[in-house]
N, C-alpha and C positions, 0 to 999 in steps of 0.2 A: 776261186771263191774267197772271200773276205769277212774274217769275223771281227766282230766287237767284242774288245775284253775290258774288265776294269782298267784305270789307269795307272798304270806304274809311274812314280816321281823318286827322287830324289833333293834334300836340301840341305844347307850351310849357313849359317852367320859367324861371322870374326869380328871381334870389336878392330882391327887391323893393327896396327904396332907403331902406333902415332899419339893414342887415343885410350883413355882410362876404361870411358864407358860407350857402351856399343845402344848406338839413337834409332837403329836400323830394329823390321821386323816383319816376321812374313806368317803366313797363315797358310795352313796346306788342308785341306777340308774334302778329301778325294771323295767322301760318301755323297758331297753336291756337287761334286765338277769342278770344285772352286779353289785358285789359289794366290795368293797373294804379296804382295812383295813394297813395304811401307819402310821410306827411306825419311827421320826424322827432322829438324834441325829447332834450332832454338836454343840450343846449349843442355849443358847437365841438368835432370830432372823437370827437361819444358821436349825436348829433343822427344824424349822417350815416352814422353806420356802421349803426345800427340801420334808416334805413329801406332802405339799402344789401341788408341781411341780406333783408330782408321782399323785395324786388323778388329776389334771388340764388334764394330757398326758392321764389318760383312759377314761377322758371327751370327750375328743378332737378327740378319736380311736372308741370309745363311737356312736360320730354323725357320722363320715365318712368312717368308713370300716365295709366293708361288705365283705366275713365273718370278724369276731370278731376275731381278735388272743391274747390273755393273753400273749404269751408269746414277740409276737410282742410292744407291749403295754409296758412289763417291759424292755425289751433292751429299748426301746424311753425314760424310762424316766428314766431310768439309763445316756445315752447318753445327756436329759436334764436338768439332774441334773450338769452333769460336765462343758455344756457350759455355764449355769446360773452363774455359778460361775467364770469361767475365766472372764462375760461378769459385776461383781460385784455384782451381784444377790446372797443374803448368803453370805457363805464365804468357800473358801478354806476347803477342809475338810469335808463340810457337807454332811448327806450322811442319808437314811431312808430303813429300810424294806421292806414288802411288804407280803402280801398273799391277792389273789383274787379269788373271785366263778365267775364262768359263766355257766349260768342255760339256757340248751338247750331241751326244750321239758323235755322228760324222763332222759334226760340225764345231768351230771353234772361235771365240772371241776374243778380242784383248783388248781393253782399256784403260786408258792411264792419264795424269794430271803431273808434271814438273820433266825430271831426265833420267826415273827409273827406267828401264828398257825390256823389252822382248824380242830374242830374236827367233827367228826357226832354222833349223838346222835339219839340212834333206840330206841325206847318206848318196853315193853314188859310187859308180867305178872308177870314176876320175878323184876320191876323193873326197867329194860332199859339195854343198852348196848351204852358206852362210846368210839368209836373209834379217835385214833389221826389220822388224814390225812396227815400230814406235818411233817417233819422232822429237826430237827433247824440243822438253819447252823452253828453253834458255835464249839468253841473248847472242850467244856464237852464232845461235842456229837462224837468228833473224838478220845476224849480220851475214851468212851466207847465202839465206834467198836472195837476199838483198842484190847479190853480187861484189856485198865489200871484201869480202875475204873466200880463200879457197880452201878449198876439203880441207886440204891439208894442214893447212893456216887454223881450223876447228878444232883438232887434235892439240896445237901447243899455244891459244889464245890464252892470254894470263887472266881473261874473264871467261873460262871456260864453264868455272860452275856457277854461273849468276844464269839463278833460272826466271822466267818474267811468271812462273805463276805456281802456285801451290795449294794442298788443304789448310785452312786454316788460316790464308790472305783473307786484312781484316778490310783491305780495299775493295774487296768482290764479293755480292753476296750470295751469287753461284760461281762457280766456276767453269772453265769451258772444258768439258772431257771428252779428249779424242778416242776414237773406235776402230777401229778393223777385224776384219774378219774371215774368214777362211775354212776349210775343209781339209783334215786330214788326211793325209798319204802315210802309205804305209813307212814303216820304221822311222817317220820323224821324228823329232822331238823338238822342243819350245822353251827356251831357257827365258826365265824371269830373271833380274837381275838389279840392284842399286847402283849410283854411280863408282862405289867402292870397286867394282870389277871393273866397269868400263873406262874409269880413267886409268887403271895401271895397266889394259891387255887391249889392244887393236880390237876390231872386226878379226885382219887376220889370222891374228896371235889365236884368238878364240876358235876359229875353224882348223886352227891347224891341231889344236889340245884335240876337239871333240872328233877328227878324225880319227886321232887313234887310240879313241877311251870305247871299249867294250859295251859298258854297259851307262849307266843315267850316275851310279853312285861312282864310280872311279874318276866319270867328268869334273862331276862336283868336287870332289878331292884335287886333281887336278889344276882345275881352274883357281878356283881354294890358294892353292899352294903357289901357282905362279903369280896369281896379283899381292902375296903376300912379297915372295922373293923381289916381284919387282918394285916395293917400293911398301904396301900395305898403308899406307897416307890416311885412307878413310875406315869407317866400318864398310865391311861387306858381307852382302847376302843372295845368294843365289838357289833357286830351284831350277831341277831340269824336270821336266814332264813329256813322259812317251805318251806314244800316239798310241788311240786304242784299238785302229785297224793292221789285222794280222792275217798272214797268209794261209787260211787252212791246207794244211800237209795232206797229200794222198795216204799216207801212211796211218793218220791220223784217222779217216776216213774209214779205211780197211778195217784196223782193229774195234773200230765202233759196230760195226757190223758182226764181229768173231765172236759167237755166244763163249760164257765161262767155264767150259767142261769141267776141266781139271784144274789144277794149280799151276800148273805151268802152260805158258801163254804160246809158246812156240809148238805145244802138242796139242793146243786148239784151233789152230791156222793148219796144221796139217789134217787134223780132222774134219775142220769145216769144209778146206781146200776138196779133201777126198771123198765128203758127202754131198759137194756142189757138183764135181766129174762125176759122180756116181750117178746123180740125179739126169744130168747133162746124157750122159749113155742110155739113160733107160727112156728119155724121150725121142732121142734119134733112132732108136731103134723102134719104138711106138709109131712114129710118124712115117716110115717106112711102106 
């Protein structure tokens, strides 16, 4: 059997060791399922306001709409990014990322606009299994559908961060936001992330951290610490968010059922134990 529990998360920002001020910003909102990960650009005080706006507009989607739409929520603040700025709010130009989880019961979505990312991460005996959820919107990544360049050749393109689309593109007057979505398993978890991580640590790298971190907050430390060591180039921001389906324990089960006799738990399993035999005895011998 299989219960639902609230969701446990864990998260991180670093302005990273390149970089004065941190453009990156995530929103963690567990009381609606919701969380967020807004990677900014536009320089000093245009950077930060834009993805400022983007985390503000799923606050605001957050209190007042019922259903929740992600994808609703990124047109708004794409649309609020560009009035901000006609209205002198930033500047001209600025423009932020995006990828968001909304966690529905058993059920899970992710949505995102530029090369934030989400991947999920399934525990196993072998180890684990590292999936990417998202798919960047950059130009590597049209030059590998393409077939001009290989996986490989993605990871050290000297155009690797030029993305073809973001919140706040004054070219577009929606944006296009890609979806997926899913079903939790038990002890997964689902890492939101900026490009700050993903350009300093592999797929790999990243499965090989999250197999042998314990719990959601040591990952994040972790992960944290090695895209710092390997280089810290960008701001980075990461959440990791457990899955809310858990295994109910037999044990678990038992003592739900042991009335409170005494104060001590272990002489009310011996006396429930010995009033259920007791009972147990006086009807085999009735049926008799």
């Amino acid at each position: 059997m299989t219960l639902l529990h609230p969701l446990e998360y864990s998260a991180a920002t670093h302005p990273g060791l390149k970089r004065e001020n941190n453009e990156d910003c995530f929103l963690s909102a567990p009381d609606a399922d919701l969380w967020v990960v807004a990677d900014g650009m536009g320089g000093h005080e245009a950077g930060e306001v834009a993805s400022a706006i983007v985390r503000e507009t799923f606050e605001s989607f957050a209190e007042k709409a019922t259903p929740f739409s992600l994808i609703d929520a990124i047109q708004k603040s794409h649309q609020m990014i560009l009035t901000s700025a006609d209205q002198g709010i930033g500047a001209h130009g600025m423009g932020s990322t995006v990828v968001a989880l909304l966690s529905q019961k058993k059920n899970y979505q992710v949505a995102w606009v530029g090369d934030s990312r989400a991947y999920l991460w399934t525990p196993g005996l072998s180890g684990g299994e590292l999936t990417r959820l998202t798919t960047d919107h950059s130009y590597v990544q049209m030059l590998y559908v393409s077939g001009a360049i290989t996986a490989e050749e993605v990871e050290t393109h000297p155009d690797k961060n030029i993305i073809t689309q973001c919140l706040g593109m004054q070219e577009l007057a929606q944006v296009k936001v890609d979806v997926t979505q899913g079903q939790w398993q038990e002890s997964q978890w689902i890492l939101l992330c900026s490009d700050g991580l993903s350009d300093e640590l592999s797929d790999t790298s990243i499965a090989q951290i999250l197999e042998h971190c314990p719990n959601t907050l040591t990952a994040v430390d972790q992960l944290l610490h090695e895209a710092l060591t390997s280089g810290g180039n960008d701001n980075i921001t990461l959440q990791i968010i457990e899955s809310p389906v858990v295994k109910q324990k037999i044990s678990k089960k038992f003592w739900h059922w042991v009335p409170a006799l005494t104060r001590n738990r272990k002489q009310d399993a011996i006396i429930f134990i010995g009033a259920i035999t007791a009972l147990l005895i006086v009807l085999i011998h009735t049926l008799k």
